[in-house]
Steps between C-alpha positions, in 0.01 A plus 500: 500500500556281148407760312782745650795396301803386625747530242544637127405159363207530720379814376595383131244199533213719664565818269531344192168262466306822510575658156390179292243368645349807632519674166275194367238560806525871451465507081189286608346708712580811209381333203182474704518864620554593131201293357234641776633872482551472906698838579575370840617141426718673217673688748569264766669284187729762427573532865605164459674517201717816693543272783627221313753754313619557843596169594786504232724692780465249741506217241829644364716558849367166652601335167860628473513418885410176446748428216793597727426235736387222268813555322695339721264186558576236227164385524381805247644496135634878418395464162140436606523822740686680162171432333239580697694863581475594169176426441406657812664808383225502217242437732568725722557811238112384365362460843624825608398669151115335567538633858576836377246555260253384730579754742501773256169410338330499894688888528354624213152316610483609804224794525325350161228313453649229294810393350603531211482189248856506327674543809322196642534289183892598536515379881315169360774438246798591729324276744475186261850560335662502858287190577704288297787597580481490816365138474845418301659610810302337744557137308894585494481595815333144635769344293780681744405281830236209409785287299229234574280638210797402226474142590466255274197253543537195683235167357299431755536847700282831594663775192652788643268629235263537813752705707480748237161558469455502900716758469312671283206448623537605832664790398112609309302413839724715771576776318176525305314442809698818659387746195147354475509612944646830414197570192265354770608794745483717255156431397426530868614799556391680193159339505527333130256216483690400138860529681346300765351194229815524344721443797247200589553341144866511533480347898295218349736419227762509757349211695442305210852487410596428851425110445716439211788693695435261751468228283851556341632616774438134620661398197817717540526336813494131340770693216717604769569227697455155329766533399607702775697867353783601670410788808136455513327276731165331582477671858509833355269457216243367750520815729446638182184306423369572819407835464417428079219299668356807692564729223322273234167490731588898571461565147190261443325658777587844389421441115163371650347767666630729176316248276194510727463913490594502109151297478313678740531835342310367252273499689515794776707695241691604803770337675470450873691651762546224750574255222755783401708509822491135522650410171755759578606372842492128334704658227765665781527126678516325160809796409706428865459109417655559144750687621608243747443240224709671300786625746527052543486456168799687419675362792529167291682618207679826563791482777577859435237585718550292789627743819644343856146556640312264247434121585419249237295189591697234489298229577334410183132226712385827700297795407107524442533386115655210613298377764189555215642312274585207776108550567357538196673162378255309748196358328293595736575878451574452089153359422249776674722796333485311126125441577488870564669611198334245218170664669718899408585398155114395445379834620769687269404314203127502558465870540764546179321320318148649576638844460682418185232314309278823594762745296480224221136572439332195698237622772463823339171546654674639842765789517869481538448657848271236614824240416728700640320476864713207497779495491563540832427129500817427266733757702403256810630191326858670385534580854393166603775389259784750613497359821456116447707509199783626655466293845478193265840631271658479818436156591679362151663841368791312283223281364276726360732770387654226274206380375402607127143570585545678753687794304193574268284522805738744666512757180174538398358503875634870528365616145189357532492673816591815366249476197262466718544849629357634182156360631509726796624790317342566156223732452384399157458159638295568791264715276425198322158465550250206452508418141803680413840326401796561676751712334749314315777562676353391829465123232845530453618529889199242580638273296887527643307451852329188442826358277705627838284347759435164311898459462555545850255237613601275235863539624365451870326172415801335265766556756493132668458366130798692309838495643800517354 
């Protein structure tokens, strides 16, 4: 298996994107525990928090390990590795120290019926101090083998600027996707409707940011070779985008059915069972294509963990993105899938702008709950839009990832996504009964939604008009 590792550097790479991104996925899910007094989600943070501390033994031998072997390949700068080990040492002392106290608040929890508030304001701070630095290790650590990201820009080239933030990005969707599974478990097994919505909020933002990794992950690709860098080639990207493709309709599909119970228990106030064990066993096929996606992925870049057994792809016009994109560039496959996604982005906007204009105080004769039947309408046309968009980004990737519309479209389409979760989620809102104005807030988050959602189309509809 991938996700068995087969060397130090291996177990460096896998070990060590836990702490930082997990710790901003777990603080999540404990500010939330914190705010709704939920005993049970507070413990299964801390249980995180312990676990995490954990991970600094084999984040420490696998590191060492590693830097006895990269030593001796010019290819790494020592000083970089010089760096990032000291500034792991930090980390590690913090993450170990957050670990700790974690544990020993859940010991001296254990047989009472709540914990106590200092201790879990201490684990909060611990947490949030280790966060950063651990995230100044994580950047030096990037530094050590992607010598692409100190590039300088090329005129009339993808930035490496892009390779970065794929990196990034992707780094947010696997591993957050694994803790929002684990709280999803957990909320099965104890029974906790609220560790359940949770877990369901944090699977849906994980499929929304699963287009722009995709999206500048098609961009690193452009970054990477034209002009071509040294050791990494077009074949092995592709293999790599092969499985992104699954992965990215994995998570839509997954974030979907989430969405769709996080509106029904408004309704049923209940969530249902088969809809439960079918967004987990989407959520276990979405998790082995990631980890395939990702296993590739680091195959591009990172030599060190190449063994005898692996073979790279070295023939760069095979592979299932490829043949897409060969497909996709016919007109007669091009024009049905655009039809289909101007008809998405005029469902999204339509049922934004019907819900939004209701929080503003127009139609104030009906209730916020008779609006928010649907939205189920504007959750159809992002999907709609997932899928086409990214079939058409593949017919003509280098052309719209240097396009300066196209960027605009790509940054707000995830937060207006993401604001839109507040709809779904608020409980002053929905109270909001005929007559009533929204609550101010819900003004403020409206407004960010229709702003988000108008820039995106905007962007959409300029890109064969502004180019650079």
């Amino acid at each position: 298996m991938h996700l068995i590792p087969a060397s130090w550097a291996h177990l460096h790479i896998l070990a060590s994107v836990f702490p930082s991104v997990g710790l901003i996925f777990a603080l999540g899910f404990y500010v939330a525990a914190m705010r709704l007094h939920s005993e049970t989600k507070r413990r299964a943070c801390l249980f995180v928090f312990a676990g995490i501390g954990l991970l600094t033994l084999p984040t420490y031998f696998s590191g060492v390990g590693s830097m006895v072997k990269l030593a001796a390949n010019p290819k790494f700068s020592t000083d970089l590795m010089d760096l990032h080990a000291a500034w792991a040492w930090v980390a590690m002392f913090f993450l170990a120290l957050t670990g700790i106290a974690a544990m020993i608040t859940l010991w001296r929890s254990w047989k009472k019926p709540a914990i106590s508030e200092d201790a879990l304001h201490l684990v909060l701070g611990l947490a949030l101090l280790t966060l950063l630095v651990v995230g100044i290790v994580a950047w030096n650590g990037w530094d050590i083998a992607h010598r692409e990201l100190r590039f300088a820009p090329i005129e009339g080239k993808t930035p490496q600027i892009w390779s970065h933030i794929h990196i990034i990005l992707n780094h947010f969707t696997t591993v957050g996707f694994v803790f929002a599974l684990f709280f999803f478990i957990t909320g099965i097994i104890t029974k906790t409707d609220a560790m359940k919505r949770a877990s369901y909020v944090a699977l849906v933002i994980c499929g929304i940011l699963g287009a722009p990794t995709f999206v500048t992950g098609s961009s690193a690709m452009w970054a990477l070779t034209d002009p071509p860098v040294v050791g990494i080639t077009k074949a092995v990207i592709n293999a790599h985008r092969d499985f992104a493709v699954f992965s990215l309709f994995g998570l839509a599909a997954t974030g979907c059915a989430a969405w769709i119970e996080i509106w029904r228990y408004r309704y049923s106030g209940t969530f249902s069972k088969t809809s439960t064990w079918i967004i987990l066993a989407l959520a276990f096929i979405t998790l082995a294509l990631m980890a395939e996606t990702g296993h590739r992925g680091g195959q591009i870049n990172h030599p060190e963990i190449l063994t005898a057994t692996d073979h790279l792809r070295t023939n760069a016009d095979i592979g299932v993105a490829q043949r897409t994109e060969i497909l996709i560039n016919n007109v007669i496959w091009f024009v049905p899938w655009q039809t289909i996604h101007f008809f998405g982005y005029t469902l999204v906007f339509a049922t934004v702008l019907a819900v939004t204009m209701r929080i503003f105080g127009l139609w104030k004769s009906i209730p916020f709950s008779a609006i928010h039947r649907i939205l189920p309408i504007g959750v159809l046309g992002v999907m709609m839009n997932v899928f086409t968009g990214m079939l058409m980004l593949m017919a003509d990737t280098f052309r719209y990832v240097n396009e300066p519309a196209f960027w605009p479209k790509m940054m707000f389409l995830p937060i207006g996504a993401i604001a839109v979760l507040y709809f779904s989620l608020s409980d002053k809102l929905w109270a909001v009964k005929a007559g009533e104005d929204a609550p101010i807030k819900a003004k403020w988050v409206a407004a960010l939604v229709l702003f988000s959602w108008t820039t995106v189309i905007m962007g959409g509809r300029l890109l064969p008009y502004i180019t650079l």
